[in-house]
C-alpha atoms as an extended CHARMM CRD file, in Angstrom:
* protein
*
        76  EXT
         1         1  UNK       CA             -6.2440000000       38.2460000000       28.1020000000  PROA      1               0.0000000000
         2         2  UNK       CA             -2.9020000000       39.1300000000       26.4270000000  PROA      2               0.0000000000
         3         3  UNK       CA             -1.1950000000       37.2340000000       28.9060000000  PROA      3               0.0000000000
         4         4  UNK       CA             -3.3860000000       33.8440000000       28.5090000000  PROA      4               0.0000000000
         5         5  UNK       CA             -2.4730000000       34.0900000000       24.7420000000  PROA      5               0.0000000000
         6         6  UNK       CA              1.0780000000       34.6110000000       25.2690000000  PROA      6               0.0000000000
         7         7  UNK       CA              1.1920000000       31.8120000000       27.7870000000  PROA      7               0.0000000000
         8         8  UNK       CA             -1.0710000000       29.0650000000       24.8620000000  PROA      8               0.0000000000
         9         9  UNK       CA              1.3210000000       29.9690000000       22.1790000000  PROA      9               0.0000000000
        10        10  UNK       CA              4.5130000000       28.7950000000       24.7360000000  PROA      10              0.0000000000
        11        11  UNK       CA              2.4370000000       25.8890000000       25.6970000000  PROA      11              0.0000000000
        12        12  UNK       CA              2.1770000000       24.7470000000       22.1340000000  PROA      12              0.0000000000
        13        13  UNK       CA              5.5120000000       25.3220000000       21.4030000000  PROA      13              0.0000000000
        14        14  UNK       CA              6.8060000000       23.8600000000       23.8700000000  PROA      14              0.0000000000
        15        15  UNK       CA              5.0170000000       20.4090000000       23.3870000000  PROA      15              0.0000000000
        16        16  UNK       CA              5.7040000000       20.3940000000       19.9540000000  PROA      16              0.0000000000
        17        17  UNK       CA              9.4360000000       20.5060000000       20.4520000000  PROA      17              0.0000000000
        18        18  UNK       CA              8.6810000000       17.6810000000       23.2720000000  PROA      18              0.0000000000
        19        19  UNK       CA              6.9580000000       15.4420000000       21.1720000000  PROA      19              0.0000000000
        20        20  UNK       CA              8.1010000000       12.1780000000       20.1280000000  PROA      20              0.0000000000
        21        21  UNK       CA              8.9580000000       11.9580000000       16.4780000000  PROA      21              0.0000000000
        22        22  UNK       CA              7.2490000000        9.1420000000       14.5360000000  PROA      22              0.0000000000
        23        23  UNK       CA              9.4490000000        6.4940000000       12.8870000000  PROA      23              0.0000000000
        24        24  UNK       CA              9.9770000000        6.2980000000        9.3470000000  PROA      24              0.0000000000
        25        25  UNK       CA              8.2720000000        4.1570000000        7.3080000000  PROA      25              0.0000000000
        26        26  UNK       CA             10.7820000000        1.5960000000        5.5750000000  PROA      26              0.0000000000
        27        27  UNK       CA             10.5930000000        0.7160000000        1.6450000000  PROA      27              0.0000000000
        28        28  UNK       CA              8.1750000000       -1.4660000000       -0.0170000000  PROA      28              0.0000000000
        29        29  UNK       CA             10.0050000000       -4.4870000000       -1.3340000000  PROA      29              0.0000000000
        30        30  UNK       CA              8.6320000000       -6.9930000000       -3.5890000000  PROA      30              0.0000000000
        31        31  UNK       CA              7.9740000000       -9.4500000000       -0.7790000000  PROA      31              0.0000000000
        32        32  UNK       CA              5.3340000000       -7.0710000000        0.6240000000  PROA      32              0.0000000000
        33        33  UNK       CA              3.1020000000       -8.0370000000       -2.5470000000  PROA      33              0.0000000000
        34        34  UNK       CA              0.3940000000      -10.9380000000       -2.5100000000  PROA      34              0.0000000000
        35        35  UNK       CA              0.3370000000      -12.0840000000       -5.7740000000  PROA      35              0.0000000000
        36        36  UNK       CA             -1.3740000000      -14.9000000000       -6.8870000000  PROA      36              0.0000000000
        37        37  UNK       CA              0.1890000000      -17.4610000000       -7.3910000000  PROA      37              0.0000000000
        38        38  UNK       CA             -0.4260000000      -21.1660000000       -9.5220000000  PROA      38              0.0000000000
        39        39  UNK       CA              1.1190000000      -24.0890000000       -7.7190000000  PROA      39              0.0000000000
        40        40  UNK       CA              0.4160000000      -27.8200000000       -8.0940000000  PROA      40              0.0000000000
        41        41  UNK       CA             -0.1860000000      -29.0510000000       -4.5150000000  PROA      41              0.0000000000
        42        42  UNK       CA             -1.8800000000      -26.1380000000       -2.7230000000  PROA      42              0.0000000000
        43        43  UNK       CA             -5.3990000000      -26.4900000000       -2.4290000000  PROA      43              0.0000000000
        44        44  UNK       CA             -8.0870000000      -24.4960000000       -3.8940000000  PROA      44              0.0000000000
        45        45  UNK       CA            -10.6880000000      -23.4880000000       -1.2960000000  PROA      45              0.0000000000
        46        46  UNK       CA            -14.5030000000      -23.6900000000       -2.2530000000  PROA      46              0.0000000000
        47        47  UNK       CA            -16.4310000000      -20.3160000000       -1.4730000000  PROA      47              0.0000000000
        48        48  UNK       CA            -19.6830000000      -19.2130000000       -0.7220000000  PROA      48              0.0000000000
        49        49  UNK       CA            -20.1730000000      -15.5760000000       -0.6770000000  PROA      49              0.0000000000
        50        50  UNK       CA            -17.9520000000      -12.3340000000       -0.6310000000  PROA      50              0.0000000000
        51        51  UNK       CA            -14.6020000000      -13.1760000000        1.0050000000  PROA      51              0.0000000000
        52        52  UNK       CA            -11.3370000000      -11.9380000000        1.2620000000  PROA      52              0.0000000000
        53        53  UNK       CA             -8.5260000000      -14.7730000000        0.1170000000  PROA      53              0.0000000000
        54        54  UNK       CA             -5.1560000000      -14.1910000000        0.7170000000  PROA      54              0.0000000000
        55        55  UNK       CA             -2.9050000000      -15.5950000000       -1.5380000000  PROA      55              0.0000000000
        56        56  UNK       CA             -5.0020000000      -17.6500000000       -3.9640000000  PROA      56              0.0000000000
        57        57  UNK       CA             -3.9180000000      -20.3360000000       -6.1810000000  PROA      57              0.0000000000
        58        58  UNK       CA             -5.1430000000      -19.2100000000       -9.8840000000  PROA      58              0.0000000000
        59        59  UNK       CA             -5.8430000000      -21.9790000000      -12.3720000000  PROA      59              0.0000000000
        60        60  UNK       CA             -7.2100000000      -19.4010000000      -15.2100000000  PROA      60              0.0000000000
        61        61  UNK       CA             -7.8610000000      -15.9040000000      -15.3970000000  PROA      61              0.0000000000
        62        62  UNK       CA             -9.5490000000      -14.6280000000      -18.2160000000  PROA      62              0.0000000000
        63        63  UNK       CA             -8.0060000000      -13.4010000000      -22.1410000000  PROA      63              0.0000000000
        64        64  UNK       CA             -4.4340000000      -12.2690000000      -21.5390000000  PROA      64              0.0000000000
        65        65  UNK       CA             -3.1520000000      -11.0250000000      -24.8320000000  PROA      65              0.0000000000
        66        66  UNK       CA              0.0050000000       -8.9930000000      -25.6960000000  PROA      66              0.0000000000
        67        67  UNK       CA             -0.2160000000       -6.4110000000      -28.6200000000  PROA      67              0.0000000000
        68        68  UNK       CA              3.0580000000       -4.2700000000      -29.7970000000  PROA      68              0.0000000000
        69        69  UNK       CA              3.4180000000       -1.0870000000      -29.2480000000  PROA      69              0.0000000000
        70        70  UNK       CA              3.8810000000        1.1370000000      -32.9500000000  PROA      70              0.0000000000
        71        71  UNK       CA              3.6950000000        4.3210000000      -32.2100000000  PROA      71              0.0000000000
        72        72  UNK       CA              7.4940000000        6.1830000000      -31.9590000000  PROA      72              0.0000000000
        73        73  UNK       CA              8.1230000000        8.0040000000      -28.4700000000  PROA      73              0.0000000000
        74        74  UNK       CA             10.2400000000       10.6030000000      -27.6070000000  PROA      74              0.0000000000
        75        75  UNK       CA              9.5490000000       12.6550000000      -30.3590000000  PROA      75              0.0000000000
        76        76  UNK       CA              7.5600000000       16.5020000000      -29.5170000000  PROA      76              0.0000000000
């Protein structure tokens, strides 16, 4: 029994060290976003139903407002 035990944890081991390492993943650049976007001649598909789009061309979206910050940072 000592012997099997011995001979699973070499096994292991050695497969590990054999093992292909996995590449590494490269940095997310601002390309890799899909933003929408608001452009004069692309066309605006009709929808019916849940769908994914990819890329859509926004007309309007909603209330954006801005309001300024007051409050002083930094400070403890």
């Amino acid at each position: 029994m000592f012997w099997q035990l011995v001979f699973l944890v070499a096994l292991n081991l050695l497969a590990s060290a054999l093992a292909p390492k996995p590449p590494k993943p490269k940095a997310a650049s601002l390309t890799d976003v899909d933003a929408p976007t608001a452009e004069a001649d692309k066309p605006i598909p009709v929808v019916f139903g849940t769908v994914m789009l990819r890329g859509p061309n926004v007309v309007w979206y909603g209330d954006l407002r801005t309001k300024a910050i007051k409050t002083k940072g930094g400070k403890k």
